[in-house]
MIKOL-714264 format. One line per field, with one value per residue (C-alpha): x, y, z; residue number from 1; residue in three letters. Coordinates in pm, 1 decimal. Layout:
// MIKOL-714264
u = (X; ...)
v = (Y; ...)
w = (Z; ...)
vokol = (NUM; ...)
torlum = (ALA; ...)
END
This chain:
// MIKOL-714264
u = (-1659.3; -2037.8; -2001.2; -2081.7; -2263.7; -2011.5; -2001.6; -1694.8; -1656.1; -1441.0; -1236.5; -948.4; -619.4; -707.4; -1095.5; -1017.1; -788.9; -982.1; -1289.7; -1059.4; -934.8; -1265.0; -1386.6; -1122.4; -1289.8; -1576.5; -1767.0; -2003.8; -1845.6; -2010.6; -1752.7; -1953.0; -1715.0; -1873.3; -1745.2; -1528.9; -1251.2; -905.0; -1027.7; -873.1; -597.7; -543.1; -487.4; -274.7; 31.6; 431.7; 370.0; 622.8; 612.5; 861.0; 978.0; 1019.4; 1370.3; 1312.9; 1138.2; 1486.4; 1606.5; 1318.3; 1338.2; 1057.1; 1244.9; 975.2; 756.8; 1009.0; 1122.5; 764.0; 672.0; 1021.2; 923.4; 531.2; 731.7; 837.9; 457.7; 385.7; 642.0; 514.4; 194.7; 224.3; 549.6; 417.6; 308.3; 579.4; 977.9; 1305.1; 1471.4; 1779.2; 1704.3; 2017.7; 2082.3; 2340.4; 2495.5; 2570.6; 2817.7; 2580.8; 2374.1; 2161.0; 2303.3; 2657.7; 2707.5; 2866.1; 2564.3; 2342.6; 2515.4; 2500.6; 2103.1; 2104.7; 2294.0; 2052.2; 1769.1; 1974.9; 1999.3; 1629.4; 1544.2; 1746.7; 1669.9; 1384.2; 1647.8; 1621.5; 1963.7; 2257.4; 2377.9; 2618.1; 2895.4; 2886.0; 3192.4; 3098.1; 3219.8; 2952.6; 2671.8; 2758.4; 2791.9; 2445.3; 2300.3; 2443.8; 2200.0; 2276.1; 2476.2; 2797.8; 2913.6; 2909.3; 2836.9; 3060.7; 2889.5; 2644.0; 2465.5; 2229.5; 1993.5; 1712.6; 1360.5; 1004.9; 784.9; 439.2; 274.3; -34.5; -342.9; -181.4; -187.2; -483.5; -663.7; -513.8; -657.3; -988.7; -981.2; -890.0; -1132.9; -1395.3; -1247.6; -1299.2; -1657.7; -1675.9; -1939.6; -1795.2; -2115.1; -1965.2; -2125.6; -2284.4; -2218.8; -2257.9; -2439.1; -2437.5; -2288.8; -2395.7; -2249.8; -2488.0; -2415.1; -2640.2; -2532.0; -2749.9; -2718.9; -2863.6; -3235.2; -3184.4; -3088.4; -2895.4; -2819.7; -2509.0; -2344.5; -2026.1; -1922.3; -1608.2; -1493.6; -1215.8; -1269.9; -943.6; -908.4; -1283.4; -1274.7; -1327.5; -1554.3; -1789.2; -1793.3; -1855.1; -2148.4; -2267.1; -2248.0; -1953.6; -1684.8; -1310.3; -1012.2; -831.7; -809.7; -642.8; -433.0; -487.7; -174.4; -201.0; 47.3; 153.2; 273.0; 422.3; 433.0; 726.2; 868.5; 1232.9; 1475.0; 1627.3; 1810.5; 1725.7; 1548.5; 1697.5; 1657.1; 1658.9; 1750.5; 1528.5; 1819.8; 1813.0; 1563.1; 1521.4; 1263.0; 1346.2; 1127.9; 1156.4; 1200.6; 1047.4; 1104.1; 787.7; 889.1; 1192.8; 1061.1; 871.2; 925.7; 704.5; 778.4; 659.7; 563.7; 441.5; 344.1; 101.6; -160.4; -532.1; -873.5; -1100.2; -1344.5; -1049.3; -1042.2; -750.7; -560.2; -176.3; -167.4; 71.3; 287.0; 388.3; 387.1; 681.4; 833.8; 903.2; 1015.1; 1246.7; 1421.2; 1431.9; 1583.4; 1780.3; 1994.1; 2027.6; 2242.9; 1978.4; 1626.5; 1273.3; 1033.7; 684.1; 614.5; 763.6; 500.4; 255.3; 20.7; -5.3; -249.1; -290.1; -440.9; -466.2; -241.4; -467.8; -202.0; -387.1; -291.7; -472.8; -733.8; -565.2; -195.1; -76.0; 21.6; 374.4; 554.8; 374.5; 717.7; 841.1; 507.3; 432.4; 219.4; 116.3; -212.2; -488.5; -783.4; -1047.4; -1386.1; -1720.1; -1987.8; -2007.8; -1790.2; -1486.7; -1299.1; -941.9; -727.8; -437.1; -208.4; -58.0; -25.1; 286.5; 79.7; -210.2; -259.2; -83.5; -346.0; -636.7; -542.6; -501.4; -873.9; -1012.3; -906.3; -1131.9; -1443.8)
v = (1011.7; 967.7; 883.0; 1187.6; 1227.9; 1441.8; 1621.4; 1688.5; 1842.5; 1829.8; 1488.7; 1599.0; 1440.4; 1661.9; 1581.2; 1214.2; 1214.6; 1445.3; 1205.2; 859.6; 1041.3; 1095.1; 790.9; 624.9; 750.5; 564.3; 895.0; 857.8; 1030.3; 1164.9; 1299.2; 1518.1; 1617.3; 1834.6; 1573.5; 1280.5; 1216.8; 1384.9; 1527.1; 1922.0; 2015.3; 1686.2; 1511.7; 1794.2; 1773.8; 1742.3; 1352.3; 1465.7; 1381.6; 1595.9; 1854.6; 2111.1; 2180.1; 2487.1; 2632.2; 2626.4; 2903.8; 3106.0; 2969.8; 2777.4; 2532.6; 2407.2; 2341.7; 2113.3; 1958.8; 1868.3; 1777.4; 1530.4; 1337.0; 1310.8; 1179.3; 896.4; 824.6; 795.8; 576.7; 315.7; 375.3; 299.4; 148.3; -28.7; 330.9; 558.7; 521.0; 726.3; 907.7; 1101.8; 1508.3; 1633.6; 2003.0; 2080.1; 2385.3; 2604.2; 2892.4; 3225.5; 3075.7; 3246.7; 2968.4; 2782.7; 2367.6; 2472.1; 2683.4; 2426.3; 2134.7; 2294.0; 2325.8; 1932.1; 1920.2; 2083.2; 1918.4; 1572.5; 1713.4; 1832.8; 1470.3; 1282.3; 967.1; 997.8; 1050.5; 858.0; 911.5; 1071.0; 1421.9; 1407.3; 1684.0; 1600.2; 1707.3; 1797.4; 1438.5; 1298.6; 1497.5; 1427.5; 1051.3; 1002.0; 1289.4; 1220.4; 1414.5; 1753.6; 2030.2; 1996.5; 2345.4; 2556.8; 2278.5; 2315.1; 2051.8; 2015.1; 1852.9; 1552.2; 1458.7; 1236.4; 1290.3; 1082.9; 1012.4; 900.4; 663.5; 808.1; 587.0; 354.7; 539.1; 759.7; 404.4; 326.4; 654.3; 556.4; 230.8; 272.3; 556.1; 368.2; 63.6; 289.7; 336.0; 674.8; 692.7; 899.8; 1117.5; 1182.0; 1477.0; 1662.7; 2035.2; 2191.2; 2547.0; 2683.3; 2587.5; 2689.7; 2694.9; 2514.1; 2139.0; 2211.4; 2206.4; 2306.6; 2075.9; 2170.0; 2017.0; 1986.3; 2066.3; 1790.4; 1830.6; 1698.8; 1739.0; 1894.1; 2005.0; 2024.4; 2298.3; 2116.6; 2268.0; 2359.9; 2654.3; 2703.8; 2696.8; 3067.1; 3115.3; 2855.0; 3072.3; 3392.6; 3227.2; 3117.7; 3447.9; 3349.8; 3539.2; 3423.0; 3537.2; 3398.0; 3417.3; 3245.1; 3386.0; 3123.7; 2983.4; 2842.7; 2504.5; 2376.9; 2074.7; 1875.9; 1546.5; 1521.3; 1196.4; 1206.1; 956.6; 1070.2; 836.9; 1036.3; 1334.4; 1686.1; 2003.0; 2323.6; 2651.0; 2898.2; 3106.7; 3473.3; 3405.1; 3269.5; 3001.2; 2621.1; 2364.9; 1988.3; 1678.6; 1402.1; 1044.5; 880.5; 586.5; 473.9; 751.6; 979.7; 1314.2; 1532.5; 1850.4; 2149.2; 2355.0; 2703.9; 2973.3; 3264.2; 3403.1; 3266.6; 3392.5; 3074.0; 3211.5; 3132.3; 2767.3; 2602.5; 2500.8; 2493.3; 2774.5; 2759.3; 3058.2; 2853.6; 2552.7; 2706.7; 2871.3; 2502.3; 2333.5; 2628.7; 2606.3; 2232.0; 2292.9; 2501.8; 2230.2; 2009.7; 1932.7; 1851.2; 2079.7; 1914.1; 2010.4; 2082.3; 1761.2; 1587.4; 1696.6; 1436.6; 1608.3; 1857.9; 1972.4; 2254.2; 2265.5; 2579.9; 2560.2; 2724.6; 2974.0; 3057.3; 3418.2; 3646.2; 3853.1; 4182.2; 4012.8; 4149.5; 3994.0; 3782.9; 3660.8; 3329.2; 3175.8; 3224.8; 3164.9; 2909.2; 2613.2; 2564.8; 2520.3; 2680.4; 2511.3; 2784.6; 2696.9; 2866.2; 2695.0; 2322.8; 2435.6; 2346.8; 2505.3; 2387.1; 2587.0; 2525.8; 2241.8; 2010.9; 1640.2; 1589.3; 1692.9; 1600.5; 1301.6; 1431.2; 1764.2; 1500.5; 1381.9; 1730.8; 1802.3; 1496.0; 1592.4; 1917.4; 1685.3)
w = (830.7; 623.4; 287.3; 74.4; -248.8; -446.8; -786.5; -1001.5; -1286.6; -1563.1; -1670.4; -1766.8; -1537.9; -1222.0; -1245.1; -1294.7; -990.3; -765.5; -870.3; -775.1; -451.1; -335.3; -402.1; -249.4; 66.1; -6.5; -88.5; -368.8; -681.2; -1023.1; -1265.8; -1545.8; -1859.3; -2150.5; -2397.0; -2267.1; -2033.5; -2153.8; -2446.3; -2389.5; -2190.5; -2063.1; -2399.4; -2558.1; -2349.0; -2390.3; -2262.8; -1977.6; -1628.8; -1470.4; -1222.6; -1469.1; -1512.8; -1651.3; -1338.7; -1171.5; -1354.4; -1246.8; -934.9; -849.9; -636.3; -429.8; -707.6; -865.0; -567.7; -498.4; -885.3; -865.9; -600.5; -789.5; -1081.3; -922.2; -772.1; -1171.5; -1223.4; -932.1; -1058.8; -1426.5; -1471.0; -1778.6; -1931.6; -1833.4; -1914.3; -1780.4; -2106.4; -2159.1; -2245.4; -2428.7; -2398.0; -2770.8; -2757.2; -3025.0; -3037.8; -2941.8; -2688.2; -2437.3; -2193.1; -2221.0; -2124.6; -1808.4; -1678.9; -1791.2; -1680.7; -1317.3; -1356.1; -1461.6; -1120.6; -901.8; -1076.3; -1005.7; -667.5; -576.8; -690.4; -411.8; -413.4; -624.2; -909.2; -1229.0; -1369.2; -1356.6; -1540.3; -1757.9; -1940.8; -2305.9; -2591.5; -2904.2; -3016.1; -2735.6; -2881.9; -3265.8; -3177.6; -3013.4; -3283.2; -3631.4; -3786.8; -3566.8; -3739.2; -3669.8; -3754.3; -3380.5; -3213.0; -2861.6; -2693.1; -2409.2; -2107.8; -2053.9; -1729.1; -1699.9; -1693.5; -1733.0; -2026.7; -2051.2; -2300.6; -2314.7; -2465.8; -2202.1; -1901.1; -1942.0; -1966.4; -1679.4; -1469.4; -1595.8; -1503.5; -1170.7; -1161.1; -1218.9; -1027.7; -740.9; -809.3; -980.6; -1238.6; -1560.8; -1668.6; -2036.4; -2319.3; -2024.8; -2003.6; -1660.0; -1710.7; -1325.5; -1020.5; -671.1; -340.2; -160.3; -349.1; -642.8; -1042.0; -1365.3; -1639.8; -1951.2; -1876.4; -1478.6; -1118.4; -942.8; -576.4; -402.5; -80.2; -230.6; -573.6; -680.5; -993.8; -1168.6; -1524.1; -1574.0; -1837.8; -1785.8; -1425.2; -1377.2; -1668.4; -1542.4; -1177.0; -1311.0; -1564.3; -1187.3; -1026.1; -772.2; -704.7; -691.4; -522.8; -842.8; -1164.7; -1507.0; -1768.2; -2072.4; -2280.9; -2587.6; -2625.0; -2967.7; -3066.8; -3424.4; -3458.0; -3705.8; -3910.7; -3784.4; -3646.2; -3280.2; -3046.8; -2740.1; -2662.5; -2693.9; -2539.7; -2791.1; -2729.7; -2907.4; -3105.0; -2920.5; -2696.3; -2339.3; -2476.1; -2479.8; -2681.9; -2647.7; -2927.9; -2753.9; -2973.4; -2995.0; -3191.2; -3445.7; -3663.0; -3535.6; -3219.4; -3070.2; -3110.0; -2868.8; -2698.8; -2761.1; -2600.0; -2663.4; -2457.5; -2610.1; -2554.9; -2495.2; -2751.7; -3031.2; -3191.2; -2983.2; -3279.4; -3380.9; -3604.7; -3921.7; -3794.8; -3417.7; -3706.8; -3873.7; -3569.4; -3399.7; -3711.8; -3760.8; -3430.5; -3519.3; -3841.0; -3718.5; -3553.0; -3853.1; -4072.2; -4324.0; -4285.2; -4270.0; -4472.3; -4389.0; -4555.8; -4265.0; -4030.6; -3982.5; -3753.8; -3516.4; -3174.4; -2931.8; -2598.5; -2341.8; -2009.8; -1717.1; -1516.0; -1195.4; -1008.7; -724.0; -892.1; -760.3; -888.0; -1231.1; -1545.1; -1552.9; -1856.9; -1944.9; -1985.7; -1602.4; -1422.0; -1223.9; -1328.8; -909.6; -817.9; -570.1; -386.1; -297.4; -110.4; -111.7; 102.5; -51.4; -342.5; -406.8; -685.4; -796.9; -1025.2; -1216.0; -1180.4; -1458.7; -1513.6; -1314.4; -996.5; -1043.9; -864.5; -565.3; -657.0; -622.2; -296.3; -116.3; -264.1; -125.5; 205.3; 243.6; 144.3)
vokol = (1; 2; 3; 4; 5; 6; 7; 8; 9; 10; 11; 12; 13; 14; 15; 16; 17; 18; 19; 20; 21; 22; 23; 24; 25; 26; 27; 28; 29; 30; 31; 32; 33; 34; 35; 36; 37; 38; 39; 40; 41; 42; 43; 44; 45; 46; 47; 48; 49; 50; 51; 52; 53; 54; 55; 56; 57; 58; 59; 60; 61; 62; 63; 64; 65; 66; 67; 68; 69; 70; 71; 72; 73; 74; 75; 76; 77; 78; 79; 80; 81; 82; 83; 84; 85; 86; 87; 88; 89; 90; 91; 92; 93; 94; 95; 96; 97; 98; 99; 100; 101; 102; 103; 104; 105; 106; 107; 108; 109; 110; 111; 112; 113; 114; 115; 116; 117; 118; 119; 120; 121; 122; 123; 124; 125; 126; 127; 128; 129; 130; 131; 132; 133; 134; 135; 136; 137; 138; 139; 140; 141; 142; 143; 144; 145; 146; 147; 148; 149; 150; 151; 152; 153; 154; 155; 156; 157; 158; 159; 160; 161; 162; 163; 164; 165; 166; 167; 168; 169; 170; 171; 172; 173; 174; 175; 176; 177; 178; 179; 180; 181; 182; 183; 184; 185; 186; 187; 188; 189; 190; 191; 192; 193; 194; 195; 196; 197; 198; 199; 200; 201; 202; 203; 204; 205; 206; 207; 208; 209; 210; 211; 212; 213; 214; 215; 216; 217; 218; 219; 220; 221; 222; 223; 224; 225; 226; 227; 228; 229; 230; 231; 232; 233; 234; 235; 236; 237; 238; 239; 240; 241; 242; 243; 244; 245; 246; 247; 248; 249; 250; 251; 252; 253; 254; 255; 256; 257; 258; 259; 260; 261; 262; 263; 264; 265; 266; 267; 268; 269; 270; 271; 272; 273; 274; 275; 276; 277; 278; 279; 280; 281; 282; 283; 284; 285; 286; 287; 288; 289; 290; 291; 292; 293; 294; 295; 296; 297; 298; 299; 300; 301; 302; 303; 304; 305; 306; 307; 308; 309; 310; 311; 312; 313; 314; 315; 316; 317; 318; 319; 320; 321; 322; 323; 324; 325; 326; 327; 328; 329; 330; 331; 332; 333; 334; 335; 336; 337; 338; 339; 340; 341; 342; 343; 344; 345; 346; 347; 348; 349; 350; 351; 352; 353; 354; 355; 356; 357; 358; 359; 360; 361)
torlum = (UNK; UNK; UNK; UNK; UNK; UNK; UNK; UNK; UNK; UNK; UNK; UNK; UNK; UNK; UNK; UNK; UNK; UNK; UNK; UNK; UNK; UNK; UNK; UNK; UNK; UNK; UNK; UNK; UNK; UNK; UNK; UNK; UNK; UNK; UNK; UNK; UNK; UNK; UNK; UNK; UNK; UNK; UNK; UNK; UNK; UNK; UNK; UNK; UNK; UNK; UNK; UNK; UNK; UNK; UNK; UNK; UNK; UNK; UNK; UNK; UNK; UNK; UNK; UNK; UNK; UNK; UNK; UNK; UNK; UNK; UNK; UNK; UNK; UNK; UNK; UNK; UNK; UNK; UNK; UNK; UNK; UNK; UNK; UNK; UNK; UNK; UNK; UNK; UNK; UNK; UNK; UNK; UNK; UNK; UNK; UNK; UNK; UNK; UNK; UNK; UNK; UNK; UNK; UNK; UNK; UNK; UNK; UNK; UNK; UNK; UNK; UNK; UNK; UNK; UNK; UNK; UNK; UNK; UNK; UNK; UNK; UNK; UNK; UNK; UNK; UNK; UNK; UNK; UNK; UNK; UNK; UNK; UNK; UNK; UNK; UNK; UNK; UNK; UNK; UNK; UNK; UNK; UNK; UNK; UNK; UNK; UNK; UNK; UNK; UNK; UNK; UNK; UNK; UNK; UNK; UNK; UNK; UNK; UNK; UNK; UNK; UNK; UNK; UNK; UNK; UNK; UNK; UNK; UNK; UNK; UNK; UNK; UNK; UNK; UNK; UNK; UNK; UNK; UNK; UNK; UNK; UNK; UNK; UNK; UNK; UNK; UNK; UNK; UNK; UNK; UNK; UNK; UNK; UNK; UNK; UNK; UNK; UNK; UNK; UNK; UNK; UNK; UNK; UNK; UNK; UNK; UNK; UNK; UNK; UNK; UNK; UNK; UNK; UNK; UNK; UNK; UNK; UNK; UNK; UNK; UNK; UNK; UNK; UNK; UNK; UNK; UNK; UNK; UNK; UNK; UNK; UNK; UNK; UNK; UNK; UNK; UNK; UNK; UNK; UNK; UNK; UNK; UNK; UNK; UNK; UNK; UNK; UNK; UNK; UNK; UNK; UNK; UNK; UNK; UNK; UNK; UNK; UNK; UNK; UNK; UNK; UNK; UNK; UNK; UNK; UNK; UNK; UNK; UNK; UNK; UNK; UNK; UNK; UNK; UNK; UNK; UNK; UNK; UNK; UNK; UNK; UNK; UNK; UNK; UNK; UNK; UNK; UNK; UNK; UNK; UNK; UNK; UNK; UNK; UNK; UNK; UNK; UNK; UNK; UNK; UNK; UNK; UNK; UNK; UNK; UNK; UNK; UNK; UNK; UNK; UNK; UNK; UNK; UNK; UNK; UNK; UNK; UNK; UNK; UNK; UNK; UNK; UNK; UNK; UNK; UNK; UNK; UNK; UNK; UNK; UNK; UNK; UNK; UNK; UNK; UNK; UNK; UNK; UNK; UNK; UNK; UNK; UNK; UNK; UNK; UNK; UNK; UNK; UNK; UNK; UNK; UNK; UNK; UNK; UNK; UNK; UNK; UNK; UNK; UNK; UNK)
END
């Protein structure tokens, strides 16, 4: 196989490791990024790498089963920038789902790991859950379930992406919007034509805007969902899983540190024109299902900062509109002449994502 001038664009975590795949193969790689590496999507994340436990009550067992065995590839990977943590379901009297039902989906997520499993699942008391969670309410509290999962440091291990990026030999073009692309190798910049042998659409939530701005049609398209995380000064010993009261909905309280959890996500469907921003009202709805497991409410004092980022959910063209809370976050690899075009995917994947790529170069 010749070594291949090739263009990708967009540096967020499926760029980057499309770009490192490819150049693995000693094919010459430019990765172009409108700002810098990890600065959208990428960088406004639930800092999970997981199989998505939630995907096996809509039963997507494939994707986790594939998006398990991923998770440990991070862990090898970046031992130094990821770490196993326990995800505590608490259940409250009136919940959509009771500890039994859930302790049989920590099972089967347990299961679909193998031996890729980081940790047992566990049936918790009431007494369990109060002892590890002091500051829960106590009042309807009739227990819960507990499984393991992965969490990423992330300054840490995007670094590490980049560096073995560019170990690899890819040269990071950074603050370099890419106006057209064409299907025979060529891409616009904003004062230029650069020609390539293959290009390769990884632009995420803009991967379909960025076709149709170049005249070429798509079997796919993306429905865009807005994230929305807090980061929140509070104390947790481990990380919980809550059940939005009277809906389907779960959100996660990640710790961070001694005294501070992430807090997340959202969901609503966002039109890219919009400023991708944590509005107050999602601010208020995720420190309200928060506080509305404690014993003693935060204020909105307590939130130190906060960040959204859009979540590209790829479907056929012709395919209608699901709920954004059951779809899948799979991806799809379409090719048009010397154009590639990748669409959606998240983090967990995406390494595994850059490797399939590579191989159609």
């Amino acid at each position: 196989m010749s070594a291949k001038r090739i263009a990708v664009v967009g540096a967020g975590v499926n760029g980057v490791s499309i770009a490192t795949a490819c150049a693995s193969l000693g094919h010459q790689v430019q990765l172009f990024d409108e700002s810098a590496p990890f600065d959208q999507t990428s960088s406004a994340s639930s800092r999970m790498l997981h199989g998505g436990i939630r995907y096996i009550e809509q039963g997507h067992i494939g994707l986790v089963r594939e998006a398990l065995i991923e998770r440990d590839g991070w862990l090898r990977f970046a031992p130094n920038a990821t770490r196993v943590e326990r995800f505590y379901f608490p259940v409250y009297q009136g919940a959509k789902r009771g500890r039994w039902l859930l302790f049989a989906g920590t099972l089967i997520y347990q299961w679909l790991a193998g031996r890729f499993s980081v940790g047992p699942s566990q049936l918790h008391s009431s007494e369990d859950i109060q002892q590890v969670f002091p500051n829960l309410a106590p009042n309807g509290l009739r227990g819960g379930a507990s499984y393991c999962d992965v969490v990423m440091e992330y300054e840490p291990l995007i670094q590490q992406l980049l560096d073995e990026a560019r170990k690899q030999g890819v040269n990071i073009v950074e603050n370099t919007p890419i106006q057209r692309l064409y299907s025979d190798g060529r891409i616009d910049t904003s004062d230029q034509t650069l020609e390539f042998d293959q290009v390769i659409n990884a632009a995420g939530p803009w991967a379909v805007r960025l076709l149709e701005a170049s005249g070429i049609e798509s079997g796919f398209t993306i429905d865009h969902v807005r994230g929305s995380h807090l980061i929140v000064k509070a104390s947790f010993a481990n990380a919980l899983v809550l059940q939005a009261p009277g809906e389907r909905r779960i959100i996660f309280v990640i710790p961070l540190d001694t005294e501070h959890v992430l807090l997340g996500t959202t969901e609503h469907q966002h039109d890219l024109a919009d400023p991708i921003i944590c509005t107050d009202a999602e601010s208020a709805y995720l420190l309200g299902i928060l506080n509305q497991h404690l014993s003693e409410p935060l204020s909105t004092s307590n939130i130190v900062s906060s960040f959204a980022g859009v979540r590209p959910i790829v479907r056929p063209r012709d395919a209608a509109i699901g709920d954004l809370s059951s779809a899948s976050r799979d991806s799809e690899i379409e090719i048009s002449g010397r154009l590639i075009s990748v669409f959606g995917g998240k983090w967990t994947s995406a390494r595994h994502l850059g490797e399939k790529v590579a191989a159609f170069v």
